[in-house]
mmCIF file of the protein (N, C-alpha, C, O) and its ligand, coordinates in Angstrom:
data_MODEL
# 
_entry.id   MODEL 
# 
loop_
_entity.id 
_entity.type 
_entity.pdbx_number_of_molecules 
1 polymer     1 
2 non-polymer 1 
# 
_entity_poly.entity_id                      1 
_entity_poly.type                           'polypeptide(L)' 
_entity_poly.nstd_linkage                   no 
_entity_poly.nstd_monomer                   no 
_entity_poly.pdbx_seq_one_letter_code       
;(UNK)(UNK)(UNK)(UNK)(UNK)(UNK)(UNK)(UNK)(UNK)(UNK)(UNK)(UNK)(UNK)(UNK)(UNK)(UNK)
(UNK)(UNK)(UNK)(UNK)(UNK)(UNK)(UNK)(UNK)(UNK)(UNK)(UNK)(UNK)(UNK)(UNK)(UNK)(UNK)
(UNK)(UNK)(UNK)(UNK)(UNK)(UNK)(UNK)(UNK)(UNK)(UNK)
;
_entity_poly.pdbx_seq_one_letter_code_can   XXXXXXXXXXXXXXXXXXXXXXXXXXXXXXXXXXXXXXXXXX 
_entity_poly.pdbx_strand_id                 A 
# 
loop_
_entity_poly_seq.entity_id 
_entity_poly_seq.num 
_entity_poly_seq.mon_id 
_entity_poly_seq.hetero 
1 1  UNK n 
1 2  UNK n 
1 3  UNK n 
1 4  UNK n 
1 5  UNK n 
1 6  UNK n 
1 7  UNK n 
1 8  UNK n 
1 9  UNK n 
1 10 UNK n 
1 11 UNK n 
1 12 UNK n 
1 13 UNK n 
1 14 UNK n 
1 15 UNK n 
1 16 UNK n 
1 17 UNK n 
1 18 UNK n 
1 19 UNK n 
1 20 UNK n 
1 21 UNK n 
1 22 UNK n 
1 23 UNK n 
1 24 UNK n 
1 25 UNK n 
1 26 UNK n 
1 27 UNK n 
1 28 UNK n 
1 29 UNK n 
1 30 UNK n 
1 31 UNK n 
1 32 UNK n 
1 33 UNK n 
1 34 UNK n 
1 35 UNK n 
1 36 UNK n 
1 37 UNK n 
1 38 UNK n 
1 39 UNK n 
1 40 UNK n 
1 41 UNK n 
1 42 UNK n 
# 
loop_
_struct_asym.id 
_struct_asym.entity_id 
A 1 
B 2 
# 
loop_
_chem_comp.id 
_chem_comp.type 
_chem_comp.mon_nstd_flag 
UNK 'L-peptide linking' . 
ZN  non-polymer         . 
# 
_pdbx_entity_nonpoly.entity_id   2 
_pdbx_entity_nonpoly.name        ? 
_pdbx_entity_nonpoly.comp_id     ZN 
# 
_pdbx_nonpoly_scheme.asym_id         B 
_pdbx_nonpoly_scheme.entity_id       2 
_pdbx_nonpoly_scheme.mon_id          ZN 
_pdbx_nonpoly_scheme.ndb_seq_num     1 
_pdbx_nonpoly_scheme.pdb_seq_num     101 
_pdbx_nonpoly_scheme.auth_seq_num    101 
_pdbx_nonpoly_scheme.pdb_mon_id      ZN 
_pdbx_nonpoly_scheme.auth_mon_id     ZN 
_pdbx_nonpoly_scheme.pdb_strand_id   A 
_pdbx_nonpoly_scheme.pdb_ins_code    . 
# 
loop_
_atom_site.group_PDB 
_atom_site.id 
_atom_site.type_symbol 
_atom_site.label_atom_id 
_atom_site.label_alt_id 
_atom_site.label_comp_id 
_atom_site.label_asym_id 
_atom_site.label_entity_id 
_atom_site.label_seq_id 
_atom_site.pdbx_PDB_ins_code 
_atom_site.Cartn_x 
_atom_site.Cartn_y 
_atom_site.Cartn_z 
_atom_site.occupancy 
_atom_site.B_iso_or_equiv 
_atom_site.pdbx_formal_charge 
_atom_site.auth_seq_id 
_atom_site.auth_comp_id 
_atom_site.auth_asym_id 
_atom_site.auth_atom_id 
_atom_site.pdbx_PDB_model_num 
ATOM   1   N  N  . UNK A 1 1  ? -8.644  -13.747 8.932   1.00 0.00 ? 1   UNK A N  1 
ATOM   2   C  CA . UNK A 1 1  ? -8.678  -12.309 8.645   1.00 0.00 ? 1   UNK A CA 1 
ATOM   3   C  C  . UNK A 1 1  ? -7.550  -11.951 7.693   1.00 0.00 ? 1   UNK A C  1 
ATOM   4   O  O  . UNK A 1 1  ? -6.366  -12.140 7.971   1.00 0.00 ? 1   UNK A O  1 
ATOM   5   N  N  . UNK A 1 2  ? -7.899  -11.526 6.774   1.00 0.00 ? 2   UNK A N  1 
ATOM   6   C  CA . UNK A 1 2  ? -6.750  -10.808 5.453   1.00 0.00 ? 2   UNK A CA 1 
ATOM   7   C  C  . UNK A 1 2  ? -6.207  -9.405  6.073   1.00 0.00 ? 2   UNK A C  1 
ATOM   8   O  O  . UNK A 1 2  ? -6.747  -8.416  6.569   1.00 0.00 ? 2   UNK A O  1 
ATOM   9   N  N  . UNK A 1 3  ? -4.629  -9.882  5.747   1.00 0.00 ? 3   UNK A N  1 
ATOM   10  C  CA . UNK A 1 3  ? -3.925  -8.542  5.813   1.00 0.00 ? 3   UNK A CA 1 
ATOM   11  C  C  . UNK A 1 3  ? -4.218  -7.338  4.972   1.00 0.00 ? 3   UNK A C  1 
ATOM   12  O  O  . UNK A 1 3  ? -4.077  -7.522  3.763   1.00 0.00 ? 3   UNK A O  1 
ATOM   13  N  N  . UNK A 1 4  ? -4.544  -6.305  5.302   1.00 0.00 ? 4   UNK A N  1 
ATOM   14  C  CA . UNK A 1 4  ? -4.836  -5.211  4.317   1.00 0.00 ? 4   UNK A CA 1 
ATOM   15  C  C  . UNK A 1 4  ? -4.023  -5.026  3.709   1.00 0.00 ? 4   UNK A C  1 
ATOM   16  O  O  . UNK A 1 4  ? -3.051  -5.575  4.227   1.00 0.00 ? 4   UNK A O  1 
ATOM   17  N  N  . UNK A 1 5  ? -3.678  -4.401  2.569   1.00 0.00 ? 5   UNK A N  1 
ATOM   18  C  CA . UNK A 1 5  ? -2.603  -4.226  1.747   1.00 0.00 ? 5   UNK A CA 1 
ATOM   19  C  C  . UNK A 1 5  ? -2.929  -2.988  1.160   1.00 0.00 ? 5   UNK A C  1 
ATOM   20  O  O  . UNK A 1 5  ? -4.091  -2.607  1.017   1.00 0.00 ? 5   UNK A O  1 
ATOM   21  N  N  . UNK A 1 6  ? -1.936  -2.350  0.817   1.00 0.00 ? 6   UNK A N  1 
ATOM   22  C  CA . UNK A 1 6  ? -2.004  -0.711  -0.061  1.00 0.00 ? 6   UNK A CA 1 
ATOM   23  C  C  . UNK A 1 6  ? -1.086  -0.579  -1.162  1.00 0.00 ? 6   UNK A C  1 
ATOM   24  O  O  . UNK A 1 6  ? 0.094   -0.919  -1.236  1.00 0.00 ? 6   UNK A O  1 
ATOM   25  N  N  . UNK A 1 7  ? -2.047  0.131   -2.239  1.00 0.00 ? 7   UNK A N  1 
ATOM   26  C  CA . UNK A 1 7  ? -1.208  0.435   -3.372  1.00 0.00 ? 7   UNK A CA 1 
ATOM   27  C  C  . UNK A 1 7  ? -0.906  1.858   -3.355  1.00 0.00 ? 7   UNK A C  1 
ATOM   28  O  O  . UNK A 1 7  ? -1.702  2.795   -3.414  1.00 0.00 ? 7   UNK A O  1 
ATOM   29  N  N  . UNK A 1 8  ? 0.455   1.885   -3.260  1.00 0.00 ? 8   UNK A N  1 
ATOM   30  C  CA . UNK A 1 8  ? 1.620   3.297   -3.716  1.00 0.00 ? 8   UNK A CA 1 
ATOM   31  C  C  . UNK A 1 8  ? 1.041   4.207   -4.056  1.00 0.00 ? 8   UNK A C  1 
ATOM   32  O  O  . UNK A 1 8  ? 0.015   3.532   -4.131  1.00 0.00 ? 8   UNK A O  1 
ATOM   33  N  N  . UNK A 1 9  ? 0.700   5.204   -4.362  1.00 0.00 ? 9   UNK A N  1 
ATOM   34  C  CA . UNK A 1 9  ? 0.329   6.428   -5.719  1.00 0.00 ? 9   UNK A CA 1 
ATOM   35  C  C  . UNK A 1 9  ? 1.731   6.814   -6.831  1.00 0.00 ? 9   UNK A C  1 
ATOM   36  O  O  . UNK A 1 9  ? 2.024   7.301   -7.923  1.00 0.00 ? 9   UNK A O  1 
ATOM   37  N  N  . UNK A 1 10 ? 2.254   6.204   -5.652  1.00 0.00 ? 10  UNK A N  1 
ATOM   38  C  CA . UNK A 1 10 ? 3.739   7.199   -6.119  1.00 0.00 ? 10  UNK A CA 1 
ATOM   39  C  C  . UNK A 1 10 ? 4.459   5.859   -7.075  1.00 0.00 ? 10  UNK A C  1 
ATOM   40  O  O  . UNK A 1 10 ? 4.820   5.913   -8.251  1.00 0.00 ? 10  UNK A O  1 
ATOM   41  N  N  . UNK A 1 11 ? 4.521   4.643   -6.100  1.00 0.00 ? 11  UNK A N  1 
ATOM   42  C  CA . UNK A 1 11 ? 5.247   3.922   -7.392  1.00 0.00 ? 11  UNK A CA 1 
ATOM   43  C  C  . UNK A 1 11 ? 4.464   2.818   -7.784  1.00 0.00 ? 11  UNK A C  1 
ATOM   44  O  O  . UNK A 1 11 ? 4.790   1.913   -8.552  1.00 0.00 ? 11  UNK A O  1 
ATOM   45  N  N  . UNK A 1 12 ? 3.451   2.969   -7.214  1.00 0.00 ? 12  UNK A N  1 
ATOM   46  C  CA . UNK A 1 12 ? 2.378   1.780   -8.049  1.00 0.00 ? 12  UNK A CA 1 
ATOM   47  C  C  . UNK A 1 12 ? 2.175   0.436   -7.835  1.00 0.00 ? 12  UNK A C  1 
ATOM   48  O  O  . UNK A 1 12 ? 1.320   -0.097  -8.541  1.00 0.00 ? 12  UNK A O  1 
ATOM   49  N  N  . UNK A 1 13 ? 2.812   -0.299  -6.953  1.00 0.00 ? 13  UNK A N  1 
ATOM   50  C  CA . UNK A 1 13 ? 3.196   -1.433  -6.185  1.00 0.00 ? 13  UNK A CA 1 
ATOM   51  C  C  . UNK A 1 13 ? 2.482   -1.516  -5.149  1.00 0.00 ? 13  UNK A C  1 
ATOM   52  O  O  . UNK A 1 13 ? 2.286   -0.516  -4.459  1.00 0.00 ? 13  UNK A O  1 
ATOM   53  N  N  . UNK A 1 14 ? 1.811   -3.052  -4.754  1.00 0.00 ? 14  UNK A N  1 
ATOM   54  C  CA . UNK A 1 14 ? 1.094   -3.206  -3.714  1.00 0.00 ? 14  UNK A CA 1 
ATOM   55  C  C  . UNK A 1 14 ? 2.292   -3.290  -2.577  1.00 0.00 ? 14  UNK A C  1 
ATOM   56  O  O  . UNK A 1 14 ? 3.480   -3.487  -2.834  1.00 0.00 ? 14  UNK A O  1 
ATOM   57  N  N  . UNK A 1 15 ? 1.827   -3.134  -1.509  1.00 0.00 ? 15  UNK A N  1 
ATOM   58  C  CA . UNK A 1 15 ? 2.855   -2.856  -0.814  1.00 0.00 ? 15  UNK A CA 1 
ATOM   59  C  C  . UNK A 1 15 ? 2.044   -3.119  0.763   1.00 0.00 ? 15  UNK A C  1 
ATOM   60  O  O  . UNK A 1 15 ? 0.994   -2.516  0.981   1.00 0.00 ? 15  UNK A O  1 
ATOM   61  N  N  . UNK A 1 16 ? 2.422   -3.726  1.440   1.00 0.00 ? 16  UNK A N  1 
ATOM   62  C  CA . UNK A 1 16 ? 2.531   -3.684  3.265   1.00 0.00 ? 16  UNK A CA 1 
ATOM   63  C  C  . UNK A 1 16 ? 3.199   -2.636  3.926   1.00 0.00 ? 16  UNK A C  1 
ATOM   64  O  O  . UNK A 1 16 ? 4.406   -2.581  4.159   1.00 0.00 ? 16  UNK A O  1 
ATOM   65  N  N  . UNK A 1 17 ? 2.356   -1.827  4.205   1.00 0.00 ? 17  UNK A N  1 
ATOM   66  C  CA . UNK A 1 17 ? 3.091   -0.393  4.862   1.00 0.00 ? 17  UNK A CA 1 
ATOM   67  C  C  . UNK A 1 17 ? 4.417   -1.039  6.202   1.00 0.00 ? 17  UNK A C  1 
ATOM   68  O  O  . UNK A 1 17 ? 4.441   -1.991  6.981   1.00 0.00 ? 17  UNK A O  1 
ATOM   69  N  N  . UNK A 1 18 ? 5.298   0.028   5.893   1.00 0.00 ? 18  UNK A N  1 
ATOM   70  C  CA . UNK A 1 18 ? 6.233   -0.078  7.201   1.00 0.00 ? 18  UNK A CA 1 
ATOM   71  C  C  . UNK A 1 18 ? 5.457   0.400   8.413   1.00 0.00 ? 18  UNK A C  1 
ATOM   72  O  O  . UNK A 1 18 ? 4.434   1.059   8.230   1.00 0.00 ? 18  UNK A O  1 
ATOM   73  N  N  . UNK A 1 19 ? 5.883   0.104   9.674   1.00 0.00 ? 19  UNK A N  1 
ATOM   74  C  CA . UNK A 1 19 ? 5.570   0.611   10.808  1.00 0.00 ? 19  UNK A CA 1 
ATOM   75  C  C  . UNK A 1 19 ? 4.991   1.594   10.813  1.00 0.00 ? 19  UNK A C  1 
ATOM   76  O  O  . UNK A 1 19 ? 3.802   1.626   11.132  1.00 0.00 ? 19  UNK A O  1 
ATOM   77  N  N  . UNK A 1 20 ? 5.848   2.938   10.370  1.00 0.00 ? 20  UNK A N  1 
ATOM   78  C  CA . UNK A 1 20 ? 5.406   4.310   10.358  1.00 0.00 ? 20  UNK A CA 1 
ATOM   79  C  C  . UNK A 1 20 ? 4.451   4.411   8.968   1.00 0.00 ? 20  UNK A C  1 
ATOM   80  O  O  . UNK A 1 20 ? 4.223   5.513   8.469   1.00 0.00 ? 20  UNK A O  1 
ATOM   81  N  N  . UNK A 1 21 ? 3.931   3.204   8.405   1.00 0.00 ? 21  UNK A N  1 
ATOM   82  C  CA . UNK A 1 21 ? 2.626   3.720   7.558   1.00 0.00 ? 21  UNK A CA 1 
ATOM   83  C  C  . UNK A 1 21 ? 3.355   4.412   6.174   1.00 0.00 ? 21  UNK A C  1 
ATOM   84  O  O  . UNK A 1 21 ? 2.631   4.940   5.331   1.00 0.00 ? 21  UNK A O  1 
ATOM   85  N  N  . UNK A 1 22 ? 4.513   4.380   6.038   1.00 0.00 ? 22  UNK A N  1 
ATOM   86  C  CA . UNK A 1 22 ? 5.275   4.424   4.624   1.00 0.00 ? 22  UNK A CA 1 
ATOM   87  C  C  . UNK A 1 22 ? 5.221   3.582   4.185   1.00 0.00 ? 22  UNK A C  1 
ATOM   88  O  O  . UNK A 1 22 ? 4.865   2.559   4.769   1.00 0.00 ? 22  UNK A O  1 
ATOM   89  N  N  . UNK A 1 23 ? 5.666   3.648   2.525   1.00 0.00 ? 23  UNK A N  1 
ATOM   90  C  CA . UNK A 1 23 ? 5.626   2.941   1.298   1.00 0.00 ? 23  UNK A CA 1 
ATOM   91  C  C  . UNK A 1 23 ? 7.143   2.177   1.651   1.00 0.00 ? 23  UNK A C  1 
ATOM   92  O  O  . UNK A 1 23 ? 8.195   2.811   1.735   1.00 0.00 ? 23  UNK A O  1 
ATOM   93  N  N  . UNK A 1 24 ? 7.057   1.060   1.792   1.00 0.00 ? 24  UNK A N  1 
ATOM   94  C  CA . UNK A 1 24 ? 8.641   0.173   1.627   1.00 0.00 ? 24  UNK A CA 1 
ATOM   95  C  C  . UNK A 1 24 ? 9.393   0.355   0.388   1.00 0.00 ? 24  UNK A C  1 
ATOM   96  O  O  . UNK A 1 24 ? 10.554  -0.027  0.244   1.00 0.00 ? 24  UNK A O  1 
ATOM   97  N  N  . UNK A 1 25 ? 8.688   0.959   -0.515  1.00 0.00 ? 25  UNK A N  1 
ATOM   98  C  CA . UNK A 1 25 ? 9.597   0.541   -1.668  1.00 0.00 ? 25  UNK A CA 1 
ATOM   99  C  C  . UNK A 1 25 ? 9.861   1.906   -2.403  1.00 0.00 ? 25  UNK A C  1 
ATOM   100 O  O  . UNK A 1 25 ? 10.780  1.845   -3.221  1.00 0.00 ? 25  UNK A O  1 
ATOM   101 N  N  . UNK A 1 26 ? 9.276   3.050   -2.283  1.00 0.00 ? 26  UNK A N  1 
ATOM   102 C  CA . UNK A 1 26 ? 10.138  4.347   -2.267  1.00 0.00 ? 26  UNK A CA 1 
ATOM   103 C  C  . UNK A 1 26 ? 10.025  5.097   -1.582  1.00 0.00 ? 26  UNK A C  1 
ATOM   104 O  O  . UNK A 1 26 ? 10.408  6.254   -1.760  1.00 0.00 ? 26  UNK A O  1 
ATOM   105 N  N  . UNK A 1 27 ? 9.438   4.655   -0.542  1.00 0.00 ? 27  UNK A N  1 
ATOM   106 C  CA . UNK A 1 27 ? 9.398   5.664   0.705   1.00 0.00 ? 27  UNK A CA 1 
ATOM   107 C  C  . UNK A 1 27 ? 8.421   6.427   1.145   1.00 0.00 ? 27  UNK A C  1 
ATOM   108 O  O  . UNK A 1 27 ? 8.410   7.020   2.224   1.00 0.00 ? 27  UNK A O  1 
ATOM   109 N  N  . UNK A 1 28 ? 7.078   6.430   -0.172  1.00 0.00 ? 28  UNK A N  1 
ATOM   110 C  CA . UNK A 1 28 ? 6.384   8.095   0.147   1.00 0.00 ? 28  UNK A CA 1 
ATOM   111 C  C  . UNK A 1 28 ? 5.552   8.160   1.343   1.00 0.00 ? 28  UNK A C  1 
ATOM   112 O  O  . UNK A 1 28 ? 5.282   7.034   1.761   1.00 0.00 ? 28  UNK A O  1 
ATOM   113 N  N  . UNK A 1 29 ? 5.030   9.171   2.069   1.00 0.00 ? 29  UNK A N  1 
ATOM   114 C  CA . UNK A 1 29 ? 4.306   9.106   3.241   1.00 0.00 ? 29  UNK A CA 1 
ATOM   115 C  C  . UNK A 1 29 ? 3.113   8.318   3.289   1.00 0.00 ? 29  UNK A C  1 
ATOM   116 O  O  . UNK A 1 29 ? 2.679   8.065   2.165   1.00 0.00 ? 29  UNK A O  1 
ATOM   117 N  N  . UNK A 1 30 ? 2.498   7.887   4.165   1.00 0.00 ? 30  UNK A N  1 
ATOM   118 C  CA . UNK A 1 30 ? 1.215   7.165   4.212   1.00 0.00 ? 30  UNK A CA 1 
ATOM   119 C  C  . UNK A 1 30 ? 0.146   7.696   3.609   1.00 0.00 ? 30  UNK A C  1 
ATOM   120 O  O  . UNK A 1 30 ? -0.739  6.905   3.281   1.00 0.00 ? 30  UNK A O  1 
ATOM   121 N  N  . UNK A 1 31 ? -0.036  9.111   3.324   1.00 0.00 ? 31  UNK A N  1 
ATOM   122 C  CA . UNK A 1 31 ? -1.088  9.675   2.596   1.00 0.00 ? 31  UNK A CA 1 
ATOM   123 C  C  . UNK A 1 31 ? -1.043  9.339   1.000   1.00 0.00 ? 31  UNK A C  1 
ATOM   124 O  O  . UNK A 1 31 ? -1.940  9.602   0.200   1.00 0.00 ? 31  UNK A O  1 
ATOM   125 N  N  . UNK A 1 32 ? 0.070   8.766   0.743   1.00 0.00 ? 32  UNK A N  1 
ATOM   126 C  CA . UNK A 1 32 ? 0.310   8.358   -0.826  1.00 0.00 ? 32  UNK A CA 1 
ATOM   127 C  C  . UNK A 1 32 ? -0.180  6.646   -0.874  1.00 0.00 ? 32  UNK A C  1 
ATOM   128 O  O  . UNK A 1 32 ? 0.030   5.874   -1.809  1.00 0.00 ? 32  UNK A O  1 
ATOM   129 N  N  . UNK A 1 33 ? -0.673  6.430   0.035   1.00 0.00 ? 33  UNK A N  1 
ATOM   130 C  CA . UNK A 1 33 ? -1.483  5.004   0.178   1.00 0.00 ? 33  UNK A CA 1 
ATOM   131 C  C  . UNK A 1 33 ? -2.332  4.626   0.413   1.00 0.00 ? 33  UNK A C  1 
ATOM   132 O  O  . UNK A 1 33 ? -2.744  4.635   1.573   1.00 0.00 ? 33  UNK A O  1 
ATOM   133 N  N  . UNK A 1 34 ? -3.031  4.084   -0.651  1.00 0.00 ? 34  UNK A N  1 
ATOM   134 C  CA . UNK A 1 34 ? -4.493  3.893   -0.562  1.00 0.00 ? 34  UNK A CA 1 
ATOM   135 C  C  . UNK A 1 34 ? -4.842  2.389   -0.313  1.00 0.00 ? 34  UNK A C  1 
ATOM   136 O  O  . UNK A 1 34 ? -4.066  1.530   -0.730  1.00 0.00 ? 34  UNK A O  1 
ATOM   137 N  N  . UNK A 1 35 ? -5.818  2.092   0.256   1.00 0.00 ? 35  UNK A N  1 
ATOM   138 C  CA . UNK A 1 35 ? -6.171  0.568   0.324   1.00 0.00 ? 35  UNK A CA 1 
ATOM   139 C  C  . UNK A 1 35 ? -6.529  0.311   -0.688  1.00 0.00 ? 35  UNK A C  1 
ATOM   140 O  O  . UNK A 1 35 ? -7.141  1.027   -1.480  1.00 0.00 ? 35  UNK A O  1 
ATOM   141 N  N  . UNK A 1 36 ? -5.990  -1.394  -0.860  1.00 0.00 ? 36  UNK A N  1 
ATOM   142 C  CA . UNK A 1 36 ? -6.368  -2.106  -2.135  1.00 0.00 ? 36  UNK A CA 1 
ATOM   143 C  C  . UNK A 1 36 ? -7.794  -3.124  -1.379  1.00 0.00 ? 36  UNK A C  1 
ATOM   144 O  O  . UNK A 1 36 ? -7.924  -3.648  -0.273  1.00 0.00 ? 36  UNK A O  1 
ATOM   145 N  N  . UNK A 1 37 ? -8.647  -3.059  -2.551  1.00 0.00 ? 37  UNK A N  1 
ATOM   146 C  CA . UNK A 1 37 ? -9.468  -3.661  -2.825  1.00 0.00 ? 37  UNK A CA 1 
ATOM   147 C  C  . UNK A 1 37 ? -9.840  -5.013  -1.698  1.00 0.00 ? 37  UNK A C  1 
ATOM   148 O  O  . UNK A 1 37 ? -9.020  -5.036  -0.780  1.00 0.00 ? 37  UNK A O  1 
ATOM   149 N  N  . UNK A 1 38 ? -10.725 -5.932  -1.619  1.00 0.00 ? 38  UNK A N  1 
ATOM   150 C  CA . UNK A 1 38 ? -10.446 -7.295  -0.833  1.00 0.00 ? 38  UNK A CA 1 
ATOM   151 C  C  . UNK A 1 38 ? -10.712 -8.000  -2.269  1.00 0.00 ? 38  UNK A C  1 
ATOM   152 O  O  . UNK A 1 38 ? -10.051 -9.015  -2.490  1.00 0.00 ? 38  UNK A O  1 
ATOM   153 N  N  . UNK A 1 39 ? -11.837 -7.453  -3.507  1.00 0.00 ? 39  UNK A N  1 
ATOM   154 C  CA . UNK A 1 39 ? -11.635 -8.285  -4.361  1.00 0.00 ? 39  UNK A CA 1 
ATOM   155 C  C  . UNK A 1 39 ? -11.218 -7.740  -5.596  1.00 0.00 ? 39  UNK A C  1 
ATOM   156 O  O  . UNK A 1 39 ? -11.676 -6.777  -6.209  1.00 0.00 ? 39  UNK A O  1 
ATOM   157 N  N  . UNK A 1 40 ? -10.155 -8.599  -5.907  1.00 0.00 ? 40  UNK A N  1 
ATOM   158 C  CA . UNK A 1 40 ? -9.083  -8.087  -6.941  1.00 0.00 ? 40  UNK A CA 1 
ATOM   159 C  C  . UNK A 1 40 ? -10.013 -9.017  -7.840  1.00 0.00 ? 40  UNK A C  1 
ATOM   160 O  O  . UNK A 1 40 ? -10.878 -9.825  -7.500  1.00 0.00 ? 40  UNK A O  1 
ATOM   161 N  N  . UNK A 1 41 ? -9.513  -8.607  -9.206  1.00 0.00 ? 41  UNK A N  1 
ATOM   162 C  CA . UNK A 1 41 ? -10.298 -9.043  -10.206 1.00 0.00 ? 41  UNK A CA 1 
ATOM   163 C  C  . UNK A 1 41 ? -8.797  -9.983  -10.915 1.00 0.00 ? 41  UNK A C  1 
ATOM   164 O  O  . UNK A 1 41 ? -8.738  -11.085 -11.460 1.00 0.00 ? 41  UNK A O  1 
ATOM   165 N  N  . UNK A 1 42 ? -7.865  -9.089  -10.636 1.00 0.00 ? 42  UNK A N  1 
ATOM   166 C  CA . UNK A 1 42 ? -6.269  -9.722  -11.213 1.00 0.00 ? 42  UNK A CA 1 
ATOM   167 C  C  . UNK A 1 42 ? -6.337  -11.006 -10.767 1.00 0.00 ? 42  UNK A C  1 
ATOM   168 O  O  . UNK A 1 42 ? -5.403  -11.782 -10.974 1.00 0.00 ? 42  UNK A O  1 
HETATM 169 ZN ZN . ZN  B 2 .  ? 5.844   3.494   -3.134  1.00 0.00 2 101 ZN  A ZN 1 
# 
């Protein structure tokens, strides 16, 4: 099973939400995170 992963809105970086469903890498709330894809084309 694949870890879900979410990209930022805010800084654009895939990212593994923290606990509380924030962005690790500038912080923004979980509503600024959207799920990424399962198939990336990158
Ligand atoms: Zn972010």
């Amino acid at each position: 099973m694949k870890e879900q992963k979410y990209i930022c809105k805010i800084c654009g970086q895939t990212v593994k939400p923290l606990p509380d469903g924030s962005c690790p890498v500038c912080g923004a709330p979980s509503e600024m995170l959207v799920p990424k894809p399962e198939h990336d084309e990158e």
